[in-house]
C-alpha positions in Angstrom: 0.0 0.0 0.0 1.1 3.4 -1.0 1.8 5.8 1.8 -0.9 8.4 2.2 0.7 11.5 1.1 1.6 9.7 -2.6 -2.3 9.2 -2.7 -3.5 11.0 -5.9 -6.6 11.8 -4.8 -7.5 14.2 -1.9 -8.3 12.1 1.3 -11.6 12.1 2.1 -13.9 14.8 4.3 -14.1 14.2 7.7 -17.6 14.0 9.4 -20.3 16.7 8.8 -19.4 18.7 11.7 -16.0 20.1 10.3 -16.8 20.5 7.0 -16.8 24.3 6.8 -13.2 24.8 8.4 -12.3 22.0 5.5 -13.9 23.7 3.1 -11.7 26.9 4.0 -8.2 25.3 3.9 -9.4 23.5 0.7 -10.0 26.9 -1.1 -7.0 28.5 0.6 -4.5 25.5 -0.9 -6.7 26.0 -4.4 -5.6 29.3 -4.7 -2.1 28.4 -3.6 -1.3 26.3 -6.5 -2.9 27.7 -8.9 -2.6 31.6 -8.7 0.5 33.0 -10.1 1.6 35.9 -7.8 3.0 39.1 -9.3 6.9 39.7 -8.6 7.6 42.4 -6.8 10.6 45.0 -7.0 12.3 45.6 -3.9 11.3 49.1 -3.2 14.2 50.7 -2.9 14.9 50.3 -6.2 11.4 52.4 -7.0 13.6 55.0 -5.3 16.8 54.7 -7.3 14.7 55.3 -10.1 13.4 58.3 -9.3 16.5 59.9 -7.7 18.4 59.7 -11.5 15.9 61.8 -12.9 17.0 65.5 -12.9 14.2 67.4 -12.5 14.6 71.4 -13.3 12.9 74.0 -10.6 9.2 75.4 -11.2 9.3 78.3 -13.7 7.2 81.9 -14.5 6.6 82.6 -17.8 5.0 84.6 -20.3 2.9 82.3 -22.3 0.0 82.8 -25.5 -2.4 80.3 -26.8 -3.2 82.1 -29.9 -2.1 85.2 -31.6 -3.0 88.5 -31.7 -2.2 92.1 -29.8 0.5 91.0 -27.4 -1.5 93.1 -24.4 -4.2 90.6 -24.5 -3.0 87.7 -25.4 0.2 87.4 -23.1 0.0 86.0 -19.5 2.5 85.0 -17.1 1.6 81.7 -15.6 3.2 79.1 -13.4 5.1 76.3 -15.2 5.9 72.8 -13.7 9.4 71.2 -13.7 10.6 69.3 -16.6 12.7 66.6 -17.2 16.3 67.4 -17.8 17.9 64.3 -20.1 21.6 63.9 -20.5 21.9 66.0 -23.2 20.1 68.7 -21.6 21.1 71.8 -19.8 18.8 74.1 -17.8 19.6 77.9 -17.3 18.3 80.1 -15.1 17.9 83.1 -17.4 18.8 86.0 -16.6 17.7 88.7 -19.2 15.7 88.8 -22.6 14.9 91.5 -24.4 11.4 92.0 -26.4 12.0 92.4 -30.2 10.1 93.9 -32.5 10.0 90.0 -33.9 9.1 88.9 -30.4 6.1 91.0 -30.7 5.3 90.0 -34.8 5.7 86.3 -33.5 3.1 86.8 -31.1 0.7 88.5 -33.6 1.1 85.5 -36.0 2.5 88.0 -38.6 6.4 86.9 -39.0 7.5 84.3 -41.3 8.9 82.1 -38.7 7.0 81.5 -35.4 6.3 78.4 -33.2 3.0 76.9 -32.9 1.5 78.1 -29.8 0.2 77.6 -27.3 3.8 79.6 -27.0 6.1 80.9 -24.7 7.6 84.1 -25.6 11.0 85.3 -26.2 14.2 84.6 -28.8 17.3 85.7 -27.6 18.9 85.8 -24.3 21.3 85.2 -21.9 21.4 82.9 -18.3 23.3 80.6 -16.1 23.6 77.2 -16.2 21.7 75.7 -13.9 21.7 71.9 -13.9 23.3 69.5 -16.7 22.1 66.1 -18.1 24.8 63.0 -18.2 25.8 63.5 -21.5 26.6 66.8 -21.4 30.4 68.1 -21.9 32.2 71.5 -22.0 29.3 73.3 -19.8 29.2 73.5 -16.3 27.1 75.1 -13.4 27.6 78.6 -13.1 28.3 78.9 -16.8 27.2 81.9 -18.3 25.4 80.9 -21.9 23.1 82.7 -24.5 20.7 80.5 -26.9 22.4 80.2 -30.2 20.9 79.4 -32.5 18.3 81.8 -31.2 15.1 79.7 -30.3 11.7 79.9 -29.0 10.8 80.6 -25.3 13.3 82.4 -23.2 10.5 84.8 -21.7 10.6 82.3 -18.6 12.8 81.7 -15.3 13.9 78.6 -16.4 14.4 77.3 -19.8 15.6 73.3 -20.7 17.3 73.1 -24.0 19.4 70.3 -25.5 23.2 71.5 -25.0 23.8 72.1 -29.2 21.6 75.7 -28.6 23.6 77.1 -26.0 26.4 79.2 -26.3 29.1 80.0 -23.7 29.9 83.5 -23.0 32.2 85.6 -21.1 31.1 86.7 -17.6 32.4 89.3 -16.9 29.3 90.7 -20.2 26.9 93.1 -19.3 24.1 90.9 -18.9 22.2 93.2 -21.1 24.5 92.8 -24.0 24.8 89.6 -23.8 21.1 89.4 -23.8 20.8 91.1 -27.0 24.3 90.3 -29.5 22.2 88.5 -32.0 19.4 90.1 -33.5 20.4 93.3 -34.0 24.2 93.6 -33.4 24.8 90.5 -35.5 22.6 91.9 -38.5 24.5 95.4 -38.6 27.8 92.8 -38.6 26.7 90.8 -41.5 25.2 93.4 -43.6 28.6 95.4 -43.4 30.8 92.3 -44.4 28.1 90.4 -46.8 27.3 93.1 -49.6 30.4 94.9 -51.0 34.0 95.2 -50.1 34.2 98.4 -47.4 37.7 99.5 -47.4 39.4 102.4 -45.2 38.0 105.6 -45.8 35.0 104.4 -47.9 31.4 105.6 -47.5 27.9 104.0 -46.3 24.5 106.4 -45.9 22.1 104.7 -44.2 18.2 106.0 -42.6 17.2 104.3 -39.0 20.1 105.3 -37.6 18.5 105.7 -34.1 17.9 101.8 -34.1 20.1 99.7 -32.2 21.0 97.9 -35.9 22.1 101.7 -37.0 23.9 102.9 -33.6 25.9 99.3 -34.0 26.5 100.2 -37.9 28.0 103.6 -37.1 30.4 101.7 -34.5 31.3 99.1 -36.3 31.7 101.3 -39.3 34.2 103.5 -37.3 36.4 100.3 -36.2 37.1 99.3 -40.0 37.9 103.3 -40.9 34.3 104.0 -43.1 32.4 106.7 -42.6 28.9 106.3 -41.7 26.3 109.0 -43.3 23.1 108.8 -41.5 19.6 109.7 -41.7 17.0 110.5 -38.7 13.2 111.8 -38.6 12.3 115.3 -37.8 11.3 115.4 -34.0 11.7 117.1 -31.1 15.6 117.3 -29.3 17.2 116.2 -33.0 20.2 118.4 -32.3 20.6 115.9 -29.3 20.2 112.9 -31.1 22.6 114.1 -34.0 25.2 114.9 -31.2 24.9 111.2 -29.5 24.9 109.8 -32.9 28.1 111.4 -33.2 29.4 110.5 -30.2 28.9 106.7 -31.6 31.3 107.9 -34.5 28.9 108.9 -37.4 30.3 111.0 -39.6 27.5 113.2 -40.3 23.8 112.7 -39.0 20.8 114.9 -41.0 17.3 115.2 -40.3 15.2 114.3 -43.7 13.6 117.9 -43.7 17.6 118.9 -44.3 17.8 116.5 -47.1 15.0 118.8 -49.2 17.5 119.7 -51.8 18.4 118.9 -55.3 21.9 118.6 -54.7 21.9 116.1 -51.5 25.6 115.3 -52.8 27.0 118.7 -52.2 26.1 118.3 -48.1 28.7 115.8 -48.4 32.2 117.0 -47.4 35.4 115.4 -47.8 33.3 112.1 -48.0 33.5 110.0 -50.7 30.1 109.0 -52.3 28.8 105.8 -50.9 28.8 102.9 -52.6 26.5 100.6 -50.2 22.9 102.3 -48.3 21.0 100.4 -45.9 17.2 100.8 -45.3 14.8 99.0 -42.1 12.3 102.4 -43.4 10.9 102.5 -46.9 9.1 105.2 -48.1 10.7 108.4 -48.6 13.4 107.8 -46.5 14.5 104.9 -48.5 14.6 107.3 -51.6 16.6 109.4 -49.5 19.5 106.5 -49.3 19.3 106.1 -52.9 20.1 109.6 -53.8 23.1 109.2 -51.9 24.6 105.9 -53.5 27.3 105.9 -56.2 26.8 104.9 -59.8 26.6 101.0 -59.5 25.6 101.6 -55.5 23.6 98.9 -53.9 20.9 99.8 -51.3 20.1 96.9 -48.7 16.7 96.4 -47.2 16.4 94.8 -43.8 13.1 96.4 -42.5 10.1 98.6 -43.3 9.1 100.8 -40.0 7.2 102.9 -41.8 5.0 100.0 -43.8 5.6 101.9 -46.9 6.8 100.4 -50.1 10.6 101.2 -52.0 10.1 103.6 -54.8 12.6 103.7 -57.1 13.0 105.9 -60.2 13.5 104.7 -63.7 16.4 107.2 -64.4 17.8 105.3 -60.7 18.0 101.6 -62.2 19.2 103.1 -66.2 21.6 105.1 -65.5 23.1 104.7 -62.4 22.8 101.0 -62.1 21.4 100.6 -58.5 21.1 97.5 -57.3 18.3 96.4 -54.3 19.1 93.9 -51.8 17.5 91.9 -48.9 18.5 90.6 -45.8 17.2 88.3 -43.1 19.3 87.3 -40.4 17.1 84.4 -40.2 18.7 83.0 -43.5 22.0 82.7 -41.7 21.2 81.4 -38.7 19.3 78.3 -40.2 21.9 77.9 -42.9 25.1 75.9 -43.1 26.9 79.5 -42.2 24.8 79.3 -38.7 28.3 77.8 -36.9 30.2 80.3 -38.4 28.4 83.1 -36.7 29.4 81.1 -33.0 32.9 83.5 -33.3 31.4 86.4 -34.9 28.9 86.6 -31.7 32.3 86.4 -29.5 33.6 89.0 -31.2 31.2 91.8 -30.9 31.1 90.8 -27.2 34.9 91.4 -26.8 34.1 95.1 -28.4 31.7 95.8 -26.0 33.9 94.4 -23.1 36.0 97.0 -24.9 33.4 99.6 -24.5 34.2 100.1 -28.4 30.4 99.1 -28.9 27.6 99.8 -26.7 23.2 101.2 -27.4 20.8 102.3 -25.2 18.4 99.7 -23.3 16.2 99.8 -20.4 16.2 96.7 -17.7 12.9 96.1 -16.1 12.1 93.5 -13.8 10.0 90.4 -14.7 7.4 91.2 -12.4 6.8 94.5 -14.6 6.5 92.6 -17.6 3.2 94.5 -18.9 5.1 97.9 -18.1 8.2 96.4 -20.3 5.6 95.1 -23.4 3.8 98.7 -23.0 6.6 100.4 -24.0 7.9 97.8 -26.7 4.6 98.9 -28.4 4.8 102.2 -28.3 2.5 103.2 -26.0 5.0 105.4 -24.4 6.2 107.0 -26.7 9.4 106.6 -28.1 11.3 104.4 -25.4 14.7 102.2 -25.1 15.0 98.9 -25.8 13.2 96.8 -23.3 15.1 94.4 -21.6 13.3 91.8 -19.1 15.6 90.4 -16.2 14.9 87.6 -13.9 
């Protein structure tokens, strides 16, 4: 006889009286053997897991979830953290200026804008903050501008793969640093892109108030060309001429001045100019072109007064003017977008230098609507508005 445990069959229920507590240890060894239990991590592993992830801080920023006026569609709004991966870096920002572009971006008008719901902003400058794995040559504390310039800076803390950011020197203005692409970089490029400026050579150009003109004047100076320039009629002009010359223009005149036949004969000792540069249109971009040198070329990079170029027949037969564009934006998403890494260093060493410098207004985060105010023009004519955080 087999012993009982090799039986293959259950042994039989004892007597009536017990057969509910048998009927409980028979379901309890049922589900024994035949239930599959779920393994279990140990749970401090759960927590490894978590502690690898770098997680940056809360942020502010200044967010829109359509487009339209910037006044009413613009709020600041609490962000949560984000993820930092290894090939990320977050940067506490420190200052972004709004852009006329900012503010076309947010109206939906400019050629390039992201989709929204948006945060604002394109250029700046901050500190590195935290760094994924991955990352190598940036550190905490690193000072570093976004480059190429991206979408949404207008916030305390931005998280960007490592390829847009772009060391800079700290001992910057952190309003410079803030603002060396857009407009600094333009008047760099257009002077160097167009025609070969030599010493002692001539460029006329209107705007000259603009940050891009006040950067063209200085940078103008530095190669040895003189910089003929062109302003409204306003009140304190006499001021503005004498700042403008400060900067190194060689001669600054209101357009009312410019009411003559011979505009040539207010030049002296200067050499006609061969290259003109217009962000007006209008009039004042005829103006430039009355200036220019047989076989002159006039380049456009903006239209302030939404008035279109008007250009004689006499202008294109006989003189051989030539019109020109140009877009910053072309460069920077181009195969010439790396080369413009040293460029960018380089106007930064001139205005460590104090050989290149334009007037800007820092406002604090918190007065955000104040800053966007102005950058509209609902002041009056103002600086450039620079947020810091």
């Amino acid at each position: 006889m087999k012993p009982h445990f090799l039986h293959t069959k259950p042994p039989s229920p004892p007597p009536m009286a017990a057969t509910a507590p048998w009927n409980r240890l028979c379901t309890l060894k049922s589900l024994l053997s035949t239930t599959i239990l779920p393994r279990r991590r140990p749970p401090f592993l759960g927590v490894r897991a978590l502690s690898s992830l770098l997680m940056s801080p809360p942020s502010k920023a200044v967010v829109y979830e359509q487009h339209g006026p910037p006044d009413e569609v613009t709020r600041v709004v609490e962000v949560p953290a984000v993820e930092v991966k290894e090939n990320d870096v977050c940067v506490r920002m420190l200052a972004s200026p709004i852009n006329p572009s900012d503010i076309n971006r947010i109206q939906g008008v400019y050629p390039v804008r992201p989709p929204v719901p948006a945060v604002g902003g394109y250029e700046g400058v901050g500190e590195v903050h935290l760094v994924g794995t991955a990352v190598k040559g940036l550190a905490v504390g690193d000072w570093v501008i976004s480059y190429p310039p991206s979408s949404g800076l207008w916030q305390t803390y931005v998280v960007k793969d490592q390829s847009v950011w772009h060391k800079v020197d700290k001992d910057t203005p952190i309003e410079f640093a803030a603002t060396v692409i857009v407009n600094p970089l333009t008047a760099l490029r257009m002077l160097e892109d167009f025609v070969k400026l030599n010493p002692g050579d001539a460029i006329v150009q209107n705007g000259a108030t603009s940050i891009v003109g006040q950067c063209i004047i200085q940078l103008a100076r530095i190669q040895g060309v003189h910089s003929i320039n062109l302003i409204r009629d306003r009140g304190g002009a006499d001021e503005v001429k004498e700042n403008l010359k400060k900067l190194g223009a060689a001669e600054v005149f209101t357009e009312s001045q410019l009411q003559v036949k011979n505009l040539k004969g207010l030049l002296t000792n200067l050499p006609e100019p061969g290259i003109g540069f217009n962000c007006v249109g209008g009039n004042a971009a005829s103006l430039v072109l009355k200036f220019l040198r047989n076989g002159g070329t006039m380049v456009t990079y903006g239209g302030m007064s939404k008035q279109p170029i008007t250009v004689s027949t006499s202008a294109f037969i006989f003189k051989e003017l030539s019109l020109k564009g140009f877009w910053l934006q072309k460069w920077l998403t181009s195969e010439k977008a790396a080369e413009c890494r040293p460029m960018i260093d380089h106007l930064l060493s001139l205005v460590r230098a104090e050989k290149l410098k334009y007037e800007m207004e820092l406002v604090p985060f918190d007065d955000f609507s104040t800053a966007l105010d102005k950058a509209l023009g609902k002041m009056g004519s103002q600086p450039k508005q620079v947020i810091t955080f």
